[in-house]
C-alpha positions in Angstrom: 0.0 0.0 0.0 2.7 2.5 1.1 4.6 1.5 -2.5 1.4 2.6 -4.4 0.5 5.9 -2.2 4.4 6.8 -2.6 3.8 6.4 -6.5 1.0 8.5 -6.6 2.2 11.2 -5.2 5.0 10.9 -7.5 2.8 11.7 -9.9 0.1 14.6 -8.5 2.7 16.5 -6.9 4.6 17.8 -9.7 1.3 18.2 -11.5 -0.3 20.3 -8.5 2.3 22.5 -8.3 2.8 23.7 -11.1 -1.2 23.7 -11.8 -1.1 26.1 -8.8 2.0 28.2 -10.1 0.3 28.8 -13.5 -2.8 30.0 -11.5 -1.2 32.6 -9.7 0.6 33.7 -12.8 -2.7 33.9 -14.7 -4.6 35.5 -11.8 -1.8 38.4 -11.5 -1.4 39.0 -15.1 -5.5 39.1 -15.0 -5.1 42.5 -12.8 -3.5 44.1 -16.2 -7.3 43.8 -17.6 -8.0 46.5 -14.8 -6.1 49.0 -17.1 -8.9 48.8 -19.8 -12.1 50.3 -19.9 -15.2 48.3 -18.0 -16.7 48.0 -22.0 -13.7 46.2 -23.2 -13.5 43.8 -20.4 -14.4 40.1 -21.2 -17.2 40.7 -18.2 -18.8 43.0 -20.4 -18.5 41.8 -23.6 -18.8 38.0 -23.3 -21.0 38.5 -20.2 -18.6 36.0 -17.9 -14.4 36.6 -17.1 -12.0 34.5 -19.1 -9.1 33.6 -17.4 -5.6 34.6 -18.9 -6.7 37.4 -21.1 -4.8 39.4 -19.1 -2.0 37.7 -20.2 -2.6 38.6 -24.1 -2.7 42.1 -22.8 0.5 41.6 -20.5 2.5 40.5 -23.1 1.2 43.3 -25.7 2.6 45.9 -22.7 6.1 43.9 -22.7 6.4 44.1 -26.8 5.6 47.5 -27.0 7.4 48.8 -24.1 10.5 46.9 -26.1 10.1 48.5 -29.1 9.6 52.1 -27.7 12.7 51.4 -25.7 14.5 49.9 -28.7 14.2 53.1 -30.7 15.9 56.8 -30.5 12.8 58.4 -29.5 12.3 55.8 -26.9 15.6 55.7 -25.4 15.5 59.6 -24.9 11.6 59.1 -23.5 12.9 56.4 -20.7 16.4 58.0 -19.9 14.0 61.3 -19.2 11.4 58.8 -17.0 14.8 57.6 -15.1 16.1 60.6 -14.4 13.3 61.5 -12.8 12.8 58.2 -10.5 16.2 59.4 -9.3 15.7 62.5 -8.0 13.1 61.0 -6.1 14.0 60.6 -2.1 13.0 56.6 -1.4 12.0 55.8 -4.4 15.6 56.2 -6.4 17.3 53.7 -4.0 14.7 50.8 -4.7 14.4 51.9 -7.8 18.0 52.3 -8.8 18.9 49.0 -6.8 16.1 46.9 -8.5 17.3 48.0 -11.8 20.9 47.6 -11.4 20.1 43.9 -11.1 17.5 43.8 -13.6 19.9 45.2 -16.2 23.1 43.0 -15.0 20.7 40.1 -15.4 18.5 40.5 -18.1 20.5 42.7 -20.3 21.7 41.0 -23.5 25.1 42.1 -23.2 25.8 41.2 -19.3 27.5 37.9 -18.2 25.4 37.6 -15.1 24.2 34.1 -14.6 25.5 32.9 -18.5 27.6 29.7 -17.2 27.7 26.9 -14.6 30.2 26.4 -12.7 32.0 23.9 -10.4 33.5 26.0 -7.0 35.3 24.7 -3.9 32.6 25.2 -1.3 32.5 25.6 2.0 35.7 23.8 2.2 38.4 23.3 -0.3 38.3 19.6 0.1 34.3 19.8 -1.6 32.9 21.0 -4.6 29.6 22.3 -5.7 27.3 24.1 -8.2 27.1 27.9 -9.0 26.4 29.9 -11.4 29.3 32.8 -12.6 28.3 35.8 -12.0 31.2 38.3 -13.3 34.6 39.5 -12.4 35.2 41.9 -9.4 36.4 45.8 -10.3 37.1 48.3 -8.7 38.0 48.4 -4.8 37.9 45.0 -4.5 40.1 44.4 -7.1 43.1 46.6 -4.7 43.1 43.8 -2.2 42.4 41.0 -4.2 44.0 41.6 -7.6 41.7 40.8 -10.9 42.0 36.8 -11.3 38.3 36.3 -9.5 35.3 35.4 -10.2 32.2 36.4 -8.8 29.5 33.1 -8.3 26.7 32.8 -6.8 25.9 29.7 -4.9 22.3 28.6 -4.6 20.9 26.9 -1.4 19.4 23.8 -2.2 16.3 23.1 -2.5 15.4 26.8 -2.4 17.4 28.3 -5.3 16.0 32.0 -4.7 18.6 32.4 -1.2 22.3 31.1 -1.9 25.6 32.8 -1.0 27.7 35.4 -3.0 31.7 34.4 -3.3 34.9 35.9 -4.6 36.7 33.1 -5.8 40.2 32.4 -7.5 39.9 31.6 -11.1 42.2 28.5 -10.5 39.5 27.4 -8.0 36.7 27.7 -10.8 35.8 24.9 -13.6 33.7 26.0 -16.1 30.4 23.4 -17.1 29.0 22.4 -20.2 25.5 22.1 -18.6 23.0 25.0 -19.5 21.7 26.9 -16.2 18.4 25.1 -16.3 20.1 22.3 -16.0 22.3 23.4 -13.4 19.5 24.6 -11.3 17.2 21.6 -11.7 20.7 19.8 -10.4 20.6 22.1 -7.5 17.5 22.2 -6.4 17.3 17.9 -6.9 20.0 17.8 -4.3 22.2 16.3 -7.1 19.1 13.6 -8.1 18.4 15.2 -11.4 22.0 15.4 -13.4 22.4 16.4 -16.3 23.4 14.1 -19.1 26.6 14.3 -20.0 27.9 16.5 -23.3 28.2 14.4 -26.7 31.1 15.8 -27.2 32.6 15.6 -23.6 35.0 12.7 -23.0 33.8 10.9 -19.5 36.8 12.8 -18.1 38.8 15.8 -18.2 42.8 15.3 -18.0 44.7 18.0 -15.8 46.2 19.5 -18.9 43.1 20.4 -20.2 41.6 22.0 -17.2 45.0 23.5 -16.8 44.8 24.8 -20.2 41.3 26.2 -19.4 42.8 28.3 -16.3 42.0 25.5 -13.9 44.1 23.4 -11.8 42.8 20.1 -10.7 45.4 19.8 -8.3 46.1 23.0 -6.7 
């Protein structure tokens, strides 16, 4: 019996959660419909609320604030909009914080979360998972020199809280894996690994990794 009730909930657990997940997404995105006119709301015009049209209209904000922002015009429209969030007491430092990381880690051109990574962690004798972050600059580059790396090291099983390290770039091998993968390893507790490159020999020689920066036996 126990073999059967463990099997089950194998199987509706995955698919509650993320039933419930999608739920919450649709019901927030829903709140966008708020921005239209009562007469152009489903309510009105079907006579009953469909769920996830706010969605449609979610994504038609995204795509056109992109392509305002994409252009001249629109750069000069939201670098006027930011200048004035700043000059606002309160709201410029959660603005200007929540950006900062929005841009490092959303922006096209950043690094910010674009490799997996294998770091000694917490003791050198261990290894795990994090995800590269950048390379130090400025004042912490005067005490520690510029061969780091900045990870960040999510806590497994909840990958939202982690730890933020300055580690040497001997210390650091670089993964194949993509992050999802990484992550899924992570919050598995190492169940869920990732399959192993095609092109990846089942292990890597200490001229190789030395080669790539990294000492296997430092």
């Amino acid at each position: 019996m126990r073999k059967y009730l463990v099997a089950g909930l194998l199987v509706w657990i995955p698919v509650v959660i993320t039933l419930f997940v999608l739920k919450l997404l649709i019901d927030t995105m829903d709140q966008t419909l708020l921005l239209l006119p009562e007469r152009f709301r489903t309510d009105a015009l079907l006579g009953f609320h469909v769920p996830g049209m706010g969605v449609i209209l979610t994504l038609l904000i995204v795509l056109s604030t992109g392509i305002i922002a994409a252009n001249f015009f629109g750069k000069k429209l939201l670098g006027w909009w930011d200048h004035i969030l700043h000059r606002i007491p309160i709201v410029n430092s959660v603005y200007g914080g929540v950006k900062q990381i929005s841009d490092t880690l959303f922006s096209p051109e950043g690094k910010a979360f674009r490799k997996a990574v294998l770091v000694r962690y917490p003791q050198k004798d261990t290894w795990t998972v994090a995800l590269l972050t950048g390379e130090p600059e400025n004042e912490v580059t005067d005490h520690l020199g510029t061969n780091n790396f900045s990870v960040f090291v999510p806590t497994t099983p909840n990958i939202t809280a982690g730890f933020f390290l300055i580690v040497p770039k001997s210390d650091v091998i670089e993964l194949k894996m993509t992050i999802d993968q990484a992550l899924k390893y992570i919050i598995s507790m190492g169940v869920a690994e990732p399959p192993r490159p095609m092109n990846l020999p089942s292990h890597t020689n200490g001229a190789e990794m030395k080669k790539s920066g990294t000492d296997p036996n430092p």
